[in-house]
N, C-alpha and C positions, 0 to 999 in steps of 0.2 A: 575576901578582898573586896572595898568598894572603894568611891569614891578614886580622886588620883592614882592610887594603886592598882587600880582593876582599870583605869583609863584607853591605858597602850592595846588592852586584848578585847575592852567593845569594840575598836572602832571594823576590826578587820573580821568580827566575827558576826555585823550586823546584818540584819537581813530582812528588812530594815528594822534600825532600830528602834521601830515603835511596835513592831506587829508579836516580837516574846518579850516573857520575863527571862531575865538570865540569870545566874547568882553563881560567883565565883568561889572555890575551893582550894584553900593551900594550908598546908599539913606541914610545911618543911622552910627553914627560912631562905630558902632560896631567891623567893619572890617569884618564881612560876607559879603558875594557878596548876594545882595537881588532877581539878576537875572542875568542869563549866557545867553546868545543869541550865538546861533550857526548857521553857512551857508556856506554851501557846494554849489559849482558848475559847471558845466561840463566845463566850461570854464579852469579849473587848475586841475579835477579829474575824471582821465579818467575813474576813477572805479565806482564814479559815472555815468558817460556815460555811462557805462556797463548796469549799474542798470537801468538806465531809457529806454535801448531797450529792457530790456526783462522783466520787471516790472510793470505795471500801476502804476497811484499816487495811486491808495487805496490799492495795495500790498505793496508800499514801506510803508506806513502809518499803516499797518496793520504790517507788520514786527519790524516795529519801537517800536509802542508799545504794541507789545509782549514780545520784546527783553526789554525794558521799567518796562514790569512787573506792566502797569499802567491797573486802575480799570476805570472805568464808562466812558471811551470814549467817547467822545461826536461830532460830524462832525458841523462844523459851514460855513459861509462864508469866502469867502478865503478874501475876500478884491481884491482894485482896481487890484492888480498884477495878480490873479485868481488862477488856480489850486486846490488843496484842502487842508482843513486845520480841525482839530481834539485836542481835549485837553482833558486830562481826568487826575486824581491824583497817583501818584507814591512815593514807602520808597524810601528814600535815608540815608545817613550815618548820616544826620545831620535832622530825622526828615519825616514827609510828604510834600509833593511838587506838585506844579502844574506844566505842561509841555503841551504846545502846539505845533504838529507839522504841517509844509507846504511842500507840493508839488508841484511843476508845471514841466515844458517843461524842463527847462534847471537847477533849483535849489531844493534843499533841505533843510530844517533848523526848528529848535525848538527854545523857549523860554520856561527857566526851571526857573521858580519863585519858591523861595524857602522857602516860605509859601502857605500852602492849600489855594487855593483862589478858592470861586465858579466859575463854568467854565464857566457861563453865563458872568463875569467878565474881566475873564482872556484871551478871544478869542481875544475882543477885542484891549487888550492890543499887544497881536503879533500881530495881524495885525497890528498896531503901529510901532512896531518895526520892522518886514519884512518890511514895504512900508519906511519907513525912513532908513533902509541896501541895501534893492535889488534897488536901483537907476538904471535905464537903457537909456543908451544915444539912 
């Protein structure tokens, strides 16, 4: 989804909108986004650079989802990129949801699927989607 399409779900999911990338997912012609992928990097946010000198990945992770307000957390494999990586389920406005976030050296980012998907499921899926986003030459 971009442009007008994807319009109605930046505005509420900003934070701010300058400091991620975000890229919407829809599988179904509903017009609901089935998954938002998010990623942050110290490469364009300084504030994440902030974060990551005074932060471990398992604080920024643990911050995440607190602030998240998600239940059963669960720490999986980060996948070939490394650092660390954690999913566990979340209310949102439209529902429960699952959300997986990663850590590493220099990025930050989630994938918020927006249906409860078991998290033995859904790990794998982000890494999916981080390893085919964080590309590094």
């Amino acid at each position: 989804m971009t442009d007008q399409e994807a319009a109605p779900y930046a505005t509420p999911a900003a934070n701010p909108a300058t400091r991620y990338k975000r890229w919407y997912y829809d599988s179904s012609p509903d017009g609901e986004p089935d998954g938002v992928l998010t990623i942050d990097a110290v490469e364009w946010d300084p504030e994440l650079a902030a974060e990551k000198r005074r932060d471990s990945l398992t604080q920024e992770l643990r911050n995440f989802f607190a602030g998240a307000k998600a239940r059963e957390v669960t720490s999986f494999p980060a996948g070939p990129m490394g650092g660390r990586l954690s999913c566990g389920h979340t209310n949102t406005d439209h529902g429960e949801a699952t959300v997986c976030a990663w850590s590493a050296a220099a990025t930050f980012g989630f994938l918020t699927l927006a249906d409860a998907a078991p998290l033995d499921d859904a790990a794998p899926i982000a890494v999916t989607f981080r390893t085919a986003a964080e590309r590094r030459s």
